[in-house]
C-alpha positions as CSV (number, residue, x, y, z in Angstrom):
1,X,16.5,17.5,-14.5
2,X,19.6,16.3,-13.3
3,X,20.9,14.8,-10.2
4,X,21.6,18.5,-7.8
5,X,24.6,17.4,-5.4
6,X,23.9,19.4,-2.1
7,X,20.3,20.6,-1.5
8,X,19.5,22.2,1.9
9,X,15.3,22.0,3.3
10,X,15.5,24.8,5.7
11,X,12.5,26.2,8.3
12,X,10.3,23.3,8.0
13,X,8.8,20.8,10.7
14,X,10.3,17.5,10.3
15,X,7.9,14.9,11.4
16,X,9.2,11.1,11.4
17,X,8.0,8.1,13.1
18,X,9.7,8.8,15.9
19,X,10.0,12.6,16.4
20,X,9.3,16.0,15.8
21,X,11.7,18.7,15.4
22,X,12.1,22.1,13.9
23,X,15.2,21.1,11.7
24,X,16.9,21.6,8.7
25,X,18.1,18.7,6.1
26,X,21.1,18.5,4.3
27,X,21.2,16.4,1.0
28,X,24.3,15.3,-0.7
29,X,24.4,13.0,-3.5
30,X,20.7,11.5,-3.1
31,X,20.7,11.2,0.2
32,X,20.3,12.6,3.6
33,X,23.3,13.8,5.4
34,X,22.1,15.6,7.6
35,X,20.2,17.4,10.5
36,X,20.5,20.4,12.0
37,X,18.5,22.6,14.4
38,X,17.0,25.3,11.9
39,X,18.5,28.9,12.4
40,X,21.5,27.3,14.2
41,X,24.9,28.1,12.9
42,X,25.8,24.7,11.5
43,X,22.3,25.0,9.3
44,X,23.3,28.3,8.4
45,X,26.8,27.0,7.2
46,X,25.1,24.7,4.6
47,X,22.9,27.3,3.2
48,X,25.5,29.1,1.5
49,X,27.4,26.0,0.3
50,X,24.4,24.4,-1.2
51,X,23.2,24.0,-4.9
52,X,20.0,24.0,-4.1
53,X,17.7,25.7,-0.7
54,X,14.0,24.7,-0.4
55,X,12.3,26.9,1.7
56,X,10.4,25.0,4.2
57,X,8.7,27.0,6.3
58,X,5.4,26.4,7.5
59,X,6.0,22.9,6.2
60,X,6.3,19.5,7.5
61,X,8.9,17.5,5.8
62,X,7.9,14.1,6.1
63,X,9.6,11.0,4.4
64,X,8.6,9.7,1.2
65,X,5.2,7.5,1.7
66,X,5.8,4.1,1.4
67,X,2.8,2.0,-0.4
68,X,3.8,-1.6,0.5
69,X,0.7,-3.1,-1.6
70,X,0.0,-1.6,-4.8
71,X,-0.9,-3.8,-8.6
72,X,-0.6,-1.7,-11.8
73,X,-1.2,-3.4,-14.8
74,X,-3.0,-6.5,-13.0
75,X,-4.6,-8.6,-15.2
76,X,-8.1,-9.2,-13.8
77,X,-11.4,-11.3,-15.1
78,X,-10.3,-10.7,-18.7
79,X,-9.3,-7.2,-18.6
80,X,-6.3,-5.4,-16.6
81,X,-5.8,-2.8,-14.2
82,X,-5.9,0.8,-15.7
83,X,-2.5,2.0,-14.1
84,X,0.8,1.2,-15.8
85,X,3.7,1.5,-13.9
86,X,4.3,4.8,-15.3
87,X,1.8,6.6,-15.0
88,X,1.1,4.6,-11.3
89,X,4.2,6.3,-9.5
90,X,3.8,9.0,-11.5
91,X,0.2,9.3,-9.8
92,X,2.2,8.3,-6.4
93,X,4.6,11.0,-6.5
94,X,1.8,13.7,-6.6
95,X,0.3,11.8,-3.5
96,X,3.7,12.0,-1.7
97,X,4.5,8.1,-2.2
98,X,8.3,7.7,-3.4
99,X,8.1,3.9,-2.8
100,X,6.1,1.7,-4.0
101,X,5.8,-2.4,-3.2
102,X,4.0,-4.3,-6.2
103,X,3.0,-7.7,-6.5
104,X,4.6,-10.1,-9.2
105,X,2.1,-12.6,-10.2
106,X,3.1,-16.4,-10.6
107,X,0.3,-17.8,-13.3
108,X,-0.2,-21.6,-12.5
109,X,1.8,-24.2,-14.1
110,X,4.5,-21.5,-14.1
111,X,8.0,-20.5,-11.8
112,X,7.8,-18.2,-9.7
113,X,10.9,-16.7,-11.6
114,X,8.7,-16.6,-15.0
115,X,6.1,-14.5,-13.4
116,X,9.3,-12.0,-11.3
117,X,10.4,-11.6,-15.3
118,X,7.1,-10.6,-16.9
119,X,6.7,-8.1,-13.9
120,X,10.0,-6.5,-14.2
121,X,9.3,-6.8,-17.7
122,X,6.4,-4.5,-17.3
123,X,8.2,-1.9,-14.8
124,X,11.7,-1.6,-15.1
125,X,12.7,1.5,-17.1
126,X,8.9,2.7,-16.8
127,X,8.8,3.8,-13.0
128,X,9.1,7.4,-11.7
129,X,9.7,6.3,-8.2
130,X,11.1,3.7,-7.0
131,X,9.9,-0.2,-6.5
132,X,10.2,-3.6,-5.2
133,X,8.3,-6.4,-5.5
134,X,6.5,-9.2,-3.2
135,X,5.6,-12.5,-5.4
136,X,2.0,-14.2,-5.5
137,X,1.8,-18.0,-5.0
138,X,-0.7,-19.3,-7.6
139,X,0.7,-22.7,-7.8
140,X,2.1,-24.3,-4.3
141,X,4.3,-27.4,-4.9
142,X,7.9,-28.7,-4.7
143,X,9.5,-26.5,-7.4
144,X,7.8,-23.3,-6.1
145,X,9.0,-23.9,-2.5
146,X,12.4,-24.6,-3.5
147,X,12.0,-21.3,-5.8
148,X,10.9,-19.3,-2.7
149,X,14.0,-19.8,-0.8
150,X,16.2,-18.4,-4.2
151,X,13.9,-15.8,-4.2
152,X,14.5,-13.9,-0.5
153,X,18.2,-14.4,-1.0
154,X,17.8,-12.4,-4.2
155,X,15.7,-9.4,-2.2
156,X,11.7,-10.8,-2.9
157,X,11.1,-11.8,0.8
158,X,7.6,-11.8,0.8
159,X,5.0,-14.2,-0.6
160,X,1.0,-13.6,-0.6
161,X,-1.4,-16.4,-0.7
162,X,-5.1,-16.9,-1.2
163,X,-7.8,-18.6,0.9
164,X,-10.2,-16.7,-2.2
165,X,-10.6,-16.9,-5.8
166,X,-10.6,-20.2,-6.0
167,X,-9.6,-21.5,-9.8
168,X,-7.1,-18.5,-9.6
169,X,-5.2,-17.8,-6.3
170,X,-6.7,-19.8,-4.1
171,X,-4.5,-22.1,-2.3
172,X,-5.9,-24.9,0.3
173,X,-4.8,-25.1,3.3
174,X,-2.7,-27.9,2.9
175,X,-0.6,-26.0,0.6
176,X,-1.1,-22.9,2.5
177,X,1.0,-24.3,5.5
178,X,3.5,-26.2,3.1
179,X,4.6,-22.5,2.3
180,X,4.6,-20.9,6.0
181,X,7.0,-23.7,7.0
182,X,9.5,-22.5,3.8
183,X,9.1,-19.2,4.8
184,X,9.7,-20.2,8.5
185,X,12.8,-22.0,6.8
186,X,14.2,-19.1,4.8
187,X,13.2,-15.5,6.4
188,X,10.0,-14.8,4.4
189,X,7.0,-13.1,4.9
190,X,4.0,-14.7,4.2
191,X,0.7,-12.4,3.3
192,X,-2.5,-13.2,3.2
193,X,-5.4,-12.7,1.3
194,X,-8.0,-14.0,4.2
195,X,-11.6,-14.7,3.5
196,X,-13.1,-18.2,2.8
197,X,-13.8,-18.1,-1.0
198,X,-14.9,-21.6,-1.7
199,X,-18.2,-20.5,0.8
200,X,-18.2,-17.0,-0.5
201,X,-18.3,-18.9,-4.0
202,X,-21.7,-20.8,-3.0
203,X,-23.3,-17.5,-1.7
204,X,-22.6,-15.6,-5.2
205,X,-24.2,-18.4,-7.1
206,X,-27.1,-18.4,-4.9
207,X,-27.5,-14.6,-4.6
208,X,-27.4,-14.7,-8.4
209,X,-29.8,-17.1,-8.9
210,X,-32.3,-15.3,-7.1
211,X,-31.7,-12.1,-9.2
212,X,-29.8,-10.1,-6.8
213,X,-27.2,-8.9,-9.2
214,X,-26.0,-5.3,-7.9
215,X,-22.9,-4.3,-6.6
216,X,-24.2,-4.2,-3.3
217,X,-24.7,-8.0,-3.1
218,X,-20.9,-8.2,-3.4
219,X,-20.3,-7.0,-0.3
220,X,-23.3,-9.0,1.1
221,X,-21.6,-12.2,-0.1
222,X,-18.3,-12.0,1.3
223,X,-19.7,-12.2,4.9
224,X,-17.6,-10.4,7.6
225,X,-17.6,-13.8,8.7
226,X,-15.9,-15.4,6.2
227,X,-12.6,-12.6,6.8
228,X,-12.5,-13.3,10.3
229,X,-12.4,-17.0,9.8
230,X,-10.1,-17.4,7.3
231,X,-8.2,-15.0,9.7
232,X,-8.9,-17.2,12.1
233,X,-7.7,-20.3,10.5
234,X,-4.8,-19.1,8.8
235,X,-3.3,-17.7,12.1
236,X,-3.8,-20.9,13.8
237,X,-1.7,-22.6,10.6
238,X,1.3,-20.1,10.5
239,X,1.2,-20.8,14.3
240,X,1.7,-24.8,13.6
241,X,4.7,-23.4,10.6
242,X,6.1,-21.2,13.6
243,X,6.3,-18.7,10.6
244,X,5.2,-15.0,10.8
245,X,2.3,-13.4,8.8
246,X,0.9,-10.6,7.6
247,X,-3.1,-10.0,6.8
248,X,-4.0,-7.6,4.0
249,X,-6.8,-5.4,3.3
250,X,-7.9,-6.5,6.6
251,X,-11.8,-4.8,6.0
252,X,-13.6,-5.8,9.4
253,X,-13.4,-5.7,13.1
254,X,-13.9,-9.6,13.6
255,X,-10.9,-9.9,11.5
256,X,-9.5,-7.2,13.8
257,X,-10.1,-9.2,17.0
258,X,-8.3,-12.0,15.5
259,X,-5.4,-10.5,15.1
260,X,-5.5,-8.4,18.2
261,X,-5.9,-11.6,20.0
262,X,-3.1,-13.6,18.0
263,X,-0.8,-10.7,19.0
264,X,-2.0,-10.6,22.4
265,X,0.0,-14.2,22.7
266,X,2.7,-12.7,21.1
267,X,2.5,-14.0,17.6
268,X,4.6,-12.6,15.1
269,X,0.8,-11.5,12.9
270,X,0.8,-8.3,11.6
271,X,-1.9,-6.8,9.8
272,X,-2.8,-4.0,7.2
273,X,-6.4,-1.7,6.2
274,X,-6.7,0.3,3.8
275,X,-7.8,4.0,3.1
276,X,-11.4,3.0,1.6
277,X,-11.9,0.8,4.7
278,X,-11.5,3.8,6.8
279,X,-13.7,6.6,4.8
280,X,-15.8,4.8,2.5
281,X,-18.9,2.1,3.6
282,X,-21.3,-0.2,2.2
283,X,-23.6,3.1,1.4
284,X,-21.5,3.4,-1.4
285,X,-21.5,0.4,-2.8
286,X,-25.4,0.6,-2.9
287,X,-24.8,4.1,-5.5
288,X,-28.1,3.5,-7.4
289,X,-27.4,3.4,-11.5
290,X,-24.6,0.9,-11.2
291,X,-22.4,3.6,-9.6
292,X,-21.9,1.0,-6.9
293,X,-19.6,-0.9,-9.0
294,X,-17.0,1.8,-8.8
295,X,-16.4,0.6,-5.1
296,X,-15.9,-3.5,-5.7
297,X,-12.9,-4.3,-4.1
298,X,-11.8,-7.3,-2.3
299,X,-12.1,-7.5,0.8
300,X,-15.2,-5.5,0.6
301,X,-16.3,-2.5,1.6
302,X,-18.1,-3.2,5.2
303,X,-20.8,-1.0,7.0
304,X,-19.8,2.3,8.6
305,X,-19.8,0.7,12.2
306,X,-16.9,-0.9,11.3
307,X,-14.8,2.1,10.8
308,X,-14.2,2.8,14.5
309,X,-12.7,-0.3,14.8
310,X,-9.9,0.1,12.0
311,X,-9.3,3.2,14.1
312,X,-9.0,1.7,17.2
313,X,-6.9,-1.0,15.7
314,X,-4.5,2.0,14.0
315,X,-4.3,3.4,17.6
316,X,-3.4,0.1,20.0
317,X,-1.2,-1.1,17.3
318,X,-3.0,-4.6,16.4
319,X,-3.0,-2.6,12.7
320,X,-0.3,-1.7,11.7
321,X,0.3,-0.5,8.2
322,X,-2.2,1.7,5.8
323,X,-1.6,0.5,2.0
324,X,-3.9,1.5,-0.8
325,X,-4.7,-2.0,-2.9
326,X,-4.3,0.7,-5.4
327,X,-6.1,-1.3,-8.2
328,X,-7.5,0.4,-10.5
329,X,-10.1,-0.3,-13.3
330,X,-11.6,2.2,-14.9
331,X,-15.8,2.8,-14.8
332,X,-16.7,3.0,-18.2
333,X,-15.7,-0.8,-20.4
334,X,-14.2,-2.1,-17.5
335,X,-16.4,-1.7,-14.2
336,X,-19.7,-2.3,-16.9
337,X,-18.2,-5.6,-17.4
338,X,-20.3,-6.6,-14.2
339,X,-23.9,-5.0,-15.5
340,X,-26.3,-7.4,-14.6
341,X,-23.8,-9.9,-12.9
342,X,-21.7,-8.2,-9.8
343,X,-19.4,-11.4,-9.7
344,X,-18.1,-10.1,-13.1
345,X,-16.8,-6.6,-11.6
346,X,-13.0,-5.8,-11.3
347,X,-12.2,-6.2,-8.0
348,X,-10.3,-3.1,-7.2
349,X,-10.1,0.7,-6.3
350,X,-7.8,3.6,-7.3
351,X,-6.1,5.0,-4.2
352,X,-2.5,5.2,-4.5
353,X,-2.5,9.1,-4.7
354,X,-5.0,9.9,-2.1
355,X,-3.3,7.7,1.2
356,X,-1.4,10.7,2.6
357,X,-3.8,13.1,2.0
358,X,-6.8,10.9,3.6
359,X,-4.3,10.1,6.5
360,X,-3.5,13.6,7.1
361,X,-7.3,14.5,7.1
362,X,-7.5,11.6,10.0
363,X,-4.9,13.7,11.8
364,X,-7.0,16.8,11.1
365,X,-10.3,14.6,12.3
366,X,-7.9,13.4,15.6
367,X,-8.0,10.1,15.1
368,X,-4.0,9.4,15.0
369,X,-1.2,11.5,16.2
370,X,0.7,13.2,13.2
371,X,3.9,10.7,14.2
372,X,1.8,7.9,13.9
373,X,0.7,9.2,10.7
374,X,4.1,8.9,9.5
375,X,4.5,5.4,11.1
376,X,1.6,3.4,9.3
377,X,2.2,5.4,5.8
378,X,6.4,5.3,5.2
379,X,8.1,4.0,8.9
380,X,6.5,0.3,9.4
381,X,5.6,-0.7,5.7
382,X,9.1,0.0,5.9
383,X,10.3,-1.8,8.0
384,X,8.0,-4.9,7.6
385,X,9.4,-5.5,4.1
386,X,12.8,-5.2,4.5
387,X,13.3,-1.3,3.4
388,X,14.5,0.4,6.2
389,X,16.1,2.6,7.1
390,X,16.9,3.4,3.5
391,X,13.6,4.4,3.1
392,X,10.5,5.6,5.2
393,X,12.3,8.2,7.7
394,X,14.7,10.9,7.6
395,X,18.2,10.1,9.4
396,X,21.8,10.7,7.7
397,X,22.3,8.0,5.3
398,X,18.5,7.3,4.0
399,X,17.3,7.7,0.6
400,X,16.7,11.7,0.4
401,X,12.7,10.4,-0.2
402,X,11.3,13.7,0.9
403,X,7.6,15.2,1.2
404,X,7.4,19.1,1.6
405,X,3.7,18.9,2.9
406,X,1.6,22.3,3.5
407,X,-0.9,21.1,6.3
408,X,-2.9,23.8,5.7
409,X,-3.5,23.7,2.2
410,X,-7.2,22.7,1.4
411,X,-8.5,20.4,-1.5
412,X,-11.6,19.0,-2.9
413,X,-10.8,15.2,-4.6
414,X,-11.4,15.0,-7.9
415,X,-10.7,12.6,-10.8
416,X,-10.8,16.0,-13.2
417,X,-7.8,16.5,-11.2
418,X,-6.4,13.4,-10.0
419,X,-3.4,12.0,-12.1
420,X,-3.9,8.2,-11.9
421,X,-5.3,6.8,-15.2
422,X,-8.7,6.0,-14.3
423,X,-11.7,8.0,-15.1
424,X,-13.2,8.2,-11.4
425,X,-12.3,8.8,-8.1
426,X,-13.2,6.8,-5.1
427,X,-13.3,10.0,-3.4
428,X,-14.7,12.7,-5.6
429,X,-15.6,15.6,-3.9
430,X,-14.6,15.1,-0.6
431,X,-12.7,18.0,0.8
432,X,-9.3,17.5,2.7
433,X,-6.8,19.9,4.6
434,X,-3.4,19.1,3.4
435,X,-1.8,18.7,0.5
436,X,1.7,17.3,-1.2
437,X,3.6,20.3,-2.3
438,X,7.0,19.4,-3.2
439,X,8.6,15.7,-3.4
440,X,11.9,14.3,-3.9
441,X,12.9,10.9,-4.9
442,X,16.6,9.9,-3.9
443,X,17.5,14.3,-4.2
444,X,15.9,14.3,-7.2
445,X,13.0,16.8,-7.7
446,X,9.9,14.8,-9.0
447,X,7.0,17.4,-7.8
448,X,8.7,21.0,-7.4
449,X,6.1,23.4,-6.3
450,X,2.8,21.5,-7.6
451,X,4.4,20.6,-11.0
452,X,5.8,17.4,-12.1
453,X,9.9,17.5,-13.0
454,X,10.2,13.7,-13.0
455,X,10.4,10.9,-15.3
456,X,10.0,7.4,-16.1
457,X,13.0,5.3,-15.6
458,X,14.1,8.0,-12.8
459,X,12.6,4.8,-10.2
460,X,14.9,1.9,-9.1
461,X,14.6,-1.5,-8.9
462,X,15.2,-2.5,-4.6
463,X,15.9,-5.9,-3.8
464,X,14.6,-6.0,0.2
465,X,15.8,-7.3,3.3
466,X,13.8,-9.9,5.6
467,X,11.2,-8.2,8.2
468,X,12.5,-6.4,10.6
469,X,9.5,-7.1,13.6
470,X,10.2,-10.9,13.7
471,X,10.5,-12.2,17.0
């Protein structure tokens, strides 16, 4: 479908980070105009000038979700994630995601540039919303460093970094800090994959050796001791950088407390859960039948006590973003790979069309206001990575990335319904109130009325700015 010039949103609620107003939206030429109160005369004025009217009413109209950690087509222990970057943001759309943040892997031995080319290699042209992209450090050393600083003046201004997997990501923490003082240097971001792998490496090997090969012993492992040290430590290293970071998947409420505390001194530490962190426990990774191994994911799942906490840090701000991880793998050939030896598992979960829906149900369940909703989903992931305000709220001159969301509608999750190319969902069955009716990307219609009018190659490439929360 082609590009509509003037589209008008009338009689809906529009929710953004910051407020909540009765309102209707003006579109011209992909993006928002702008406001007006609904039934007033100047919203009445656009109506019969406009190409296009949605019919809002009822509705919230939200701004397109932004997922600022997703990895399609991943390669992972010898296979790769399930998810291209087609039918990934296809899968987003539905969920009412129009912008997704992927990571670009650097393999060792290799540029940083080498591994931003295979990924756009992978995505561009393929994408039916849009994308950026945050690059992985595999390899710290001179070249790399000096790369980094090319890189956030080119729009990749964020850099994760391992303290697990050794032999793969893992980074020490000598090389670790080299990187926080570049990034101190040149703007960057610096994530963080926290937990100590090179103990939770011992622990497998011993767990295995004594037969205890299930998927639950993966989450047994990777102690919630291990997070919140490497938490720990690698607060206390981007502290000596003076550089700013950002903790991901954080799983645990030790970790939480870390952070909490780090921020309580005014650090510039930021940190990010995930839905499955909030809904799901270590009662399902102990499935019987090897069903388990549909929830291995790293940082793992944690016992349900933990939950509350990731709340409470969603509330009081020490959390303050809600990616997915969205890594899919699927159960059957790829999952099996770990029968008989959980270390052999693809770490990862499908999510990336579920986060506003599970978020909305939290709204329903009253843990978070519907404007904070909105803030941890599209307004803060925006504006940590250098996105905003073209994307993640609605205010003349953003992106027209629009979510006409019926907040009534029920659902039960399903992957015989689900649209992300993996054949199980993390969530099957569970019921929801809510539900993703009609999305645009930029004024183009991707989901109209439950169907999808988009296409690959609709999705543009978006160099980012520097974080906007630094201190």
């Amino acid at each position: 479908m082609g590009q509509v010039s003037r589209t008008v949103i009338k009689g809906g609620l529009v929710i953004t980070a910051a407020d909540e107003m009765h309102a209707d939206v003006l579109v011209e030429d992909g993006r928002i105009a702008a406001l007006a109160a609904s039934g007033g005369r100047t919203a009445a004025g656009w109506t019969e000038s406009a190409d296009r009217t949605l019919d809002a009413t009822g509705k919230y109209v939200i701004p397109g979700g932004v997922d600022a950690h997703t990895h399609m087509e991943l390669p992972f222990g010898g296979t790769a994630a399930s998810d291209t970057f087609e039918t990934g943001t296809r899968a987003a759309a539905w969920g009412g995601t129009t912008t997704i943040v992927d990571f670009a892997v650097q393999s060792r031995g290799n540029s940083l540039r080498a591994g931003l080319d295979q990924w756009h290699a992978k995505s561009d042209a393929q994408c039916a919303v849009d994308y950026a992209f945050h690059m992985i450090l595999s390899d710290v050393n001179e070249h790399t460093l000096k790369e980094m600083d090319l890189l956030v003046s080119e729009g990749v201004t964020s850099f994760k970094l391992f303290t697990a997997y050794p032999g793969v990501f893992y980074s020490d923490d000598g090389q670790i800090l080299r990187a926080m003082q570049r990034a101190a240097g040149n703007g960057g971001l610096v994530m963080m994959h926290a937990e100590n792998g090179l103990a939770i490496d011992v622990l497998v090997e011993q767990a295995l050796a004594a037969g205890r090969t299930d998927p639950r012993y993966h989450g047994e492992v990777r102690h919630v001791l291990l997070e919140a040290e490497a938490t720990h430590r690698t607060i206390q290293l981007a502290r000596v950088a003076g550089a700013p970071l950002y903790v991901v998947h954080v799983s645990a409420e030790q970790a939480v407390d870390e952070i909490a505390r780090a921020r309580r001194m005014g650090l510039n530490v930021f940190g990010e859960t995930c839905p499955q962190y909030l809904f799901l426990s270590t009662d399902n990774l102990a499935e019987p039948d090897f069903e388990g191994a549909k929830y291995v994911c790293s940082t793992p799942l944690r016992p349900r006590e933990h939950q509350a906490a990731l709340w409470r840090g969603l509330r009081t701000n020490d959390l303050q973003v809600v990616s997915t991880d969205h890594c899919p793998f699927c159960f059957r050939g790829q999952k099996e790979l770990g029968r008989g030896d959980f270390s052999k598992i693809p770490n990862g979960m499908p999510g990336v069309e579920n986060r506003m829906d599970l978020l909305h149900q939290a709204v329903v369940d009253g843990h978070i206001s519907r404007r904070r909703w909105i803030e941890i989903a599209c307004a803060t992931p925006a504006r940590m990575f250098g996105l905003y305000p073209k994307k993640g709220t609605i205010a003349p001159g953003a992106d027209a990335d629009l979510v006409l969301y019926d907040p009534t509608a029920e659902q039960t999750v399903s992957a015989k319904t689900h649209h992300m190319n993996v054949d199980y969902s993390a969530y099957e069955g569970r019921r929801l109130t809510g539900r993703v009716e009609t999305v645009l990307s930029r004024g183009e219609l991707v989901i109209d009325n439950r169907q999808f009018t988009g296409r690959a190659g609709h999705g543009q490439y978006i160099p980012r700015g520097t974080c906007q929360y630094l201190l």
